[in-house]
C-alpha atoms as one frame of an Amber mdcrd trajectory, in Angstrom:
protein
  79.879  70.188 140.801  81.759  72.941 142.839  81.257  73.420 146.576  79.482
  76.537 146.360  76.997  75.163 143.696  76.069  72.705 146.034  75.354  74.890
 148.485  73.551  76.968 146.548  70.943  74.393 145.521  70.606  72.948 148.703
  69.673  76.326 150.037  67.564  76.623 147.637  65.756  73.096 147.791  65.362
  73.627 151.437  64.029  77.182 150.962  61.918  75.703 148.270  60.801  72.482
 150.700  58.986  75.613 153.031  57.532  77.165 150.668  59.434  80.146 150.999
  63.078  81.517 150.403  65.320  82.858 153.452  66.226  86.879 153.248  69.463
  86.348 152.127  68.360  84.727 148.832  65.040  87.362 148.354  67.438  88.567
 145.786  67.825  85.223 143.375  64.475  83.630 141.421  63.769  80.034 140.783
  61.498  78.815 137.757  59.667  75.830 139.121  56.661  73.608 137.282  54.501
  70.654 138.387  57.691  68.699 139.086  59.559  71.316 141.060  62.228  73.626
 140.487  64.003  74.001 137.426  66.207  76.950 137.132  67.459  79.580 138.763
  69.257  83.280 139.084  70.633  85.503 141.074  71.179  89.087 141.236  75.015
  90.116 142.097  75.593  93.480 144.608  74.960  96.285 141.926  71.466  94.812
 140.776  72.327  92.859 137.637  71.727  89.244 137.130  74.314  87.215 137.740
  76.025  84.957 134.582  76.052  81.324 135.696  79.093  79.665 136.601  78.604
  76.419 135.074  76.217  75.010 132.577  73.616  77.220 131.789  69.882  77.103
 129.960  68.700  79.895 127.985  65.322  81.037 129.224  63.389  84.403 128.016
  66.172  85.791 126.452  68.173  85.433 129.683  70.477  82.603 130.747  69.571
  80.435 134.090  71.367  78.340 136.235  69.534  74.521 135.618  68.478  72.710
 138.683  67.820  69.690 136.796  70.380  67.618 134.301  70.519  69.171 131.121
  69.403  66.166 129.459  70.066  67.119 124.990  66.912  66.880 122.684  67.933
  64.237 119.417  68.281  65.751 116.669  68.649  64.494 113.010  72.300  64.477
 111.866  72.575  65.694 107.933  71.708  63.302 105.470  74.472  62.052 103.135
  72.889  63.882 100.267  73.169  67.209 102.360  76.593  66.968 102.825  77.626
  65.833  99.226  75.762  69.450  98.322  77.637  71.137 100.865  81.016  69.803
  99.974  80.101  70.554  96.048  78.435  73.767  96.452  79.637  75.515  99.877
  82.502  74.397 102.157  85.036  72.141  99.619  86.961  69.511 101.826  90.971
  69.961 102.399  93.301  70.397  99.715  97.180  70.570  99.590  96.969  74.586
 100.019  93.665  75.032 102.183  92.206  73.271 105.488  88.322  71.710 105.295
  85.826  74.780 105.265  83.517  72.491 106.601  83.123  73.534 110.297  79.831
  72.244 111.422  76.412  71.441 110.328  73.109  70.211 111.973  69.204  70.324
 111.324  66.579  72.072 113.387  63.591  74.000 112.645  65.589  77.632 113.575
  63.062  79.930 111.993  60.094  78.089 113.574  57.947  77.509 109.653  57.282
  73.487 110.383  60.441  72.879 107.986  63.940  71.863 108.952  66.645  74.206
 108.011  70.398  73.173 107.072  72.543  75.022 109.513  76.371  75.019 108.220
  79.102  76.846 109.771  81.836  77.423 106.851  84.674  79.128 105.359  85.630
  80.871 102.225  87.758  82.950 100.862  87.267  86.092 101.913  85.455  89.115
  99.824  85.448  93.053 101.180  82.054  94.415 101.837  80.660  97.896 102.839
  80.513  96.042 106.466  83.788  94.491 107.195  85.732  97.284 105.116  85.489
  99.243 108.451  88.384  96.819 110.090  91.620  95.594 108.439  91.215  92.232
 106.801  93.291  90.625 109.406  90.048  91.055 111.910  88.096  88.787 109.776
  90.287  86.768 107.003  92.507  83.599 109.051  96.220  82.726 107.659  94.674
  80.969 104.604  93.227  83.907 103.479  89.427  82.720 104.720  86.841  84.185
 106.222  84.024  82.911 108.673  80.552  82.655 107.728  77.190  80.990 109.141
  74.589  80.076 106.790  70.984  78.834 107.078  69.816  76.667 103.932  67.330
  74.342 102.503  67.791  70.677 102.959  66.426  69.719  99.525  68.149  72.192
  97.183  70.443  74.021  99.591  69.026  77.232  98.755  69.506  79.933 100.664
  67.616  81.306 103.473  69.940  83.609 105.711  73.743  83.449 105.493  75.907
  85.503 108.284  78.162  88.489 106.828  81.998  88.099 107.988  82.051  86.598
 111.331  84.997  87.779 113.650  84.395  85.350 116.018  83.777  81.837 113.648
  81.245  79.682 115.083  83.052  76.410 115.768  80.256  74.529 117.079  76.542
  74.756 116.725  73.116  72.716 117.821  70.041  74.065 116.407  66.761  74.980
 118.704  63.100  75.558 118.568  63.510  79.245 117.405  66.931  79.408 118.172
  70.937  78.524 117.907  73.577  77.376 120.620  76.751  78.168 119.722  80.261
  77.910 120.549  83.111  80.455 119.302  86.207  79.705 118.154  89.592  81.300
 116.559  90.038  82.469 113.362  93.368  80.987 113.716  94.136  78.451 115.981
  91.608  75.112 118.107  90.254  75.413 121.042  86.469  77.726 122.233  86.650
  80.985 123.514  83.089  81.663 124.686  79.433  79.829 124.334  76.436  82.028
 123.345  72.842  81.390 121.354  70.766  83.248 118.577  67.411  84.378 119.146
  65.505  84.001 115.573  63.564  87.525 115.212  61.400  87.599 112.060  64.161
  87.138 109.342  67.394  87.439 111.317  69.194  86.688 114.413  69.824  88.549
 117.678  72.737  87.397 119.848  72.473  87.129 123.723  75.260  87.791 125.958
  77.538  85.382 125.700  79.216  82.941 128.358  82.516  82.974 128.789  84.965
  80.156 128.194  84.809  76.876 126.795  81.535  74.858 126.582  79.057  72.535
 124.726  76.255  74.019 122.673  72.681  71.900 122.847  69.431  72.009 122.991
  67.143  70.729 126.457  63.311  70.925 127.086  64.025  71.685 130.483  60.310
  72.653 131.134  58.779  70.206 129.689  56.804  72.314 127.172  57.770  70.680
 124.166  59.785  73.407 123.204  63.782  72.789 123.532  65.896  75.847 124.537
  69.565  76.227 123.870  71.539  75.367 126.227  75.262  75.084 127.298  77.003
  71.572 128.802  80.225  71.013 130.143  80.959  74.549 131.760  83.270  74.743
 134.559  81.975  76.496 137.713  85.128  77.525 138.747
């Protein structure tokens, strides 16, 4: 934790422990429950709120600082049957002329029906559409001649439910929410993430929030207890 984190929640704690905040934090607002304070933001000079510096819970559409350990919600990995579809049907493994399109894959009920969806993060070779024929293939197809896709399916059949258009910014890394994604970006070409973000489900469709930048993990927390879990993002530096 950096030195001005700390300071930041003891300030806080101790503005907290009097019920009250000092003047020179009326500016930042805590979330707080039964067991005490949660999260946390703060608004910088020009009246926005602030992105946080470190890890980071996603909380009405806005991200907050966590005052608690992010502490990720199990979920169930992919059954063997789920991947032997995806591998037939979807994302083929490595061959002598192509990498694995396989990029990642987890369960979660995104779309908030009582059913677990299939979540896969894939490749394939890449197709124009009216959509990405606005930028030159090199913006969305990587050396290999494949393009980035995100797909929501279900388990049983792997049938399709909602499947991203071109992605220019792949999703390398994914953990699926109540009602929601956490995500990581990565490069078309090349390891490493970029930037962390999450998907708000909205009626058939998702709606990105602003995204965090740098490298992170994507998860998924309950961090107010309401049995609800809300993406969240680990392993952020706050420097």
């Amino acid at each position: 934790m950096s030195q001005r984190r700390l300071l930041v929640l003891i300030a806080l704690g101790a503005a907290l422990a009097a019920g009250t905040l000092p003047a020179a934090a009326a500016d930042t607002e805590v979330l707080s429950d039964a067991n005490g304070p949660y999260a946390f933001r703060a608004r910088t000079p020009d009246g926005r709120w602030a992105m946080p510096m470190g890890e980071a819970v996603l909380i009405d559409e806005a991200w907050w600082t966590p005052l608690r350990p992010l502490e990720p919600v199990p979920v169930p990995p992919p059954t063997p049957t789920n991947l032997r579809a995806i591998r037939e049907r979807l994302a083929p493994a490595a061959t002598r002329r192509l990498p694995d399109r396989l990029i990642a894959t987890t369960l979660g009920d995104v779309t908030q029906d009582g059913q677990l969806e299939l979540i896969v993060s894939f490749r394939r070779p890449f197709q124009r559409t009216y959509i990405n024929a606005t930028r030159p293939r090199r913006a969305w197809a990587d050396a290999h001649g494949l393009s980035a896709h995100l797909g929501l399916y279900r388990p049983g059949d792997l049938s399709e439910i909602w499947v991203a258009g071109t992605l220019v910014r792949p999703v390398a890394a994914v953990a699926a929410c109540d009602g929601a994604l956490a995500v990581a970006y990565g490069r078309l070409d090349g390891p490493g993430i970029v930037e962390t973000s999450a998907w708000r489900w909205v009626v058939f469709g998702f709606l990105p929030v602003e995204p965090l930048p740098g490298p992170g993990t994507p998860t998924c927390v309950d961090i107010d207890g309401d049995g609800r879990t809300e993406p969240a993002i680990m392993e952020r530096s706050a420097r």
